[in-house]
C-alpha positions as CSV (number, residue, x, y, z in Angstrom):
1,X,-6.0,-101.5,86.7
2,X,-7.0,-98.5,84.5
3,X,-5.7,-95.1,85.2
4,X,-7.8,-92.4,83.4
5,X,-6.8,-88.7,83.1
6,X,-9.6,-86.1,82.3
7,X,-8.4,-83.7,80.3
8,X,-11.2,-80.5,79.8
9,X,-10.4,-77.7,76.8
10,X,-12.5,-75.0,75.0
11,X,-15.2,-76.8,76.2
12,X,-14.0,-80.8,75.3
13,X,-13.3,-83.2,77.6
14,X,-10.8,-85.9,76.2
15,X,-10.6,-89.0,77.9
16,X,-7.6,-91.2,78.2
17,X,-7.2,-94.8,79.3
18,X,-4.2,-96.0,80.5
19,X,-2.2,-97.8,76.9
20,X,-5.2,-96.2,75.0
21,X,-6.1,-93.3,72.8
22,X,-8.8,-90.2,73.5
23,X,-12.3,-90.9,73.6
24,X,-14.7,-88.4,71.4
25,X,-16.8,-86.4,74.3
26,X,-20.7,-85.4,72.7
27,X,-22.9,-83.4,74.4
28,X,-26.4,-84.7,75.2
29,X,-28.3,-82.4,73.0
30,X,-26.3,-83.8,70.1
31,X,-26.0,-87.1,71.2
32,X,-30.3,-87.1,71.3
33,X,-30.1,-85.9,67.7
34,X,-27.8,-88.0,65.8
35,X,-28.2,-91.2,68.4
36,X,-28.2,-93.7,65.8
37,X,-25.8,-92.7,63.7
38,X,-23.4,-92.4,67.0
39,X,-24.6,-96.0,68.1
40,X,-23.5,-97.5,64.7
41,X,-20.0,-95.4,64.6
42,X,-19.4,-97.1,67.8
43,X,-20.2,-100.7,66.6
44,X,-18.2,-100.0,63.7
45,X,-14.9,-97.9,64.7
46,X,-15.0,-100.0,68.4
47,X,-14.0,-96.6,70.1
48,X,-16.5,-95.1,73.1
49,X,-18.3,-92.2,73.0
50,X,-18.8,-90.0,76.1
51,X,-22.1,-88.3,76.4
52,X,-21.9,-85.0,78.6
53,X,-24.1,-83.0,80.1
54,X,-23.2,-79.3,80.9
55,X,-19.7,-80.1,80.2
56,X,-20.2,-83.1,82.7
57,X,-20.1,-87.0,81.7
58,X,-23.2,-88.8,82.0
59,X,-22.8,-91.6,80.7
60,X,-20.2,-93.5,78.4
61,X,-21.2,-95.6,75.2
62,X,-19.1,-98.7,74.3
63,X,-18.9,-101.2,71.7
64,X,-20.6,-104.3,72.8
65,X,-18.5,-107.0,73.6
66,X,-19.3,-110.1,70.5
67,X,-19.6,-113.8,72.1
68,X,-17.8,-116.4,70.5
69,X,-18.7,-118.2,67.5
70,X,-21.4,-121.0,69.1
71,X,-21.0,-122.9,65.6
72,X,-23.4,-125.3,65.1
73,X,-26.4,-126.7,67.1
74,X,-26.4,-129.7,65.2
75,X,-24.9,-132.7,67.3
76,X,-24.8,-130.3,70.3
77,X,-26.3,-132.9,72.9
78,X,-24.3,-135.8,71.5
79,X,-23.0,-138.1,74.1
80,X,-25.3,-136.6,76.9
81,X,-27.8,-138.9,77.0
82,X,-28.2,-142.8,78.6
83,X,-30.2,-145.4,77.5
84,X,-31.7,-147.3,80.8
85,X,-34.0,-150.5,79.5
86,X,-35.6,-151.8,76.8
87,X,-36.5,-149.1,74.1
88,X,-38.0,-151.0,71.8
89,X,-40.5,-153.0,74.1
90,X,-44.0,-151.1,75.0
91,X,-43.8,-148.5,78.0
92,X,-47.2,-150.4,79.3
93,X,-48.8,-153.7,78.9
94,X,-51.2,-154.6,75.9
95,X,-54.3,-154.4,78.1
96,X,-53.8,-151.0,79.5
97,X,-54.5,-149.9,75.7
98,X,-57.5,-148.0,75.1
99,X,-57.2,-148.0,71.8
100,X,-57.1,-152.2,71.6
101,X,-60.3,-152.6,73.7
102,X,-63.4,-152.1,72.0
């Protein structure tokens, strides 16, 4: 459960999650400005950003959330396979060959 307290003064409005620390509030004219350089800050600090509009939030930019290491693809289907027959015998008989008639 998160509990979240809105908090709005001179024009700010602070966001705090429950066990957490404020989240910076932008409004949308700034946030259409310096977008990139907000986008990266995120990535990089790992604290949200809230975008407002007229003082109201519209929407709320997180870090994203970074999968696990995969590690290698390299011996990945090891194991998944089953040999059923003979796999070094031809798939067909001689004479259905093209190639060996002429």
């Amino acid at each position: 459960m998160v509990i979240m307290v809105i908090i709005q003064y001179s024009n700010v409005l602070l966001w705090m999650k429950r066990g957490g620390g404020r989240m910076e509030s932008v409004p949308i004219s700034k946030f259409k400005a310096t977008c990139l350089s907000l986008l990266k800050k995120v990535r990089r600090t790992g604290q949200p950003v809230l975008v407002t509009l007229r003082g109201e939030p519209v929407a709320e930019v997180i870090p994203p959330v970074m999968p696990a290491s995969a590690g290698s693809w390299l011996g990945s289907f090891a194991a998944t396979g089953k040999i059923v027959g003979d796999i070094v015998a031809p798939a067909t008989e001689e004479g259905d060959w093209d190639a060996l008639r002429s």
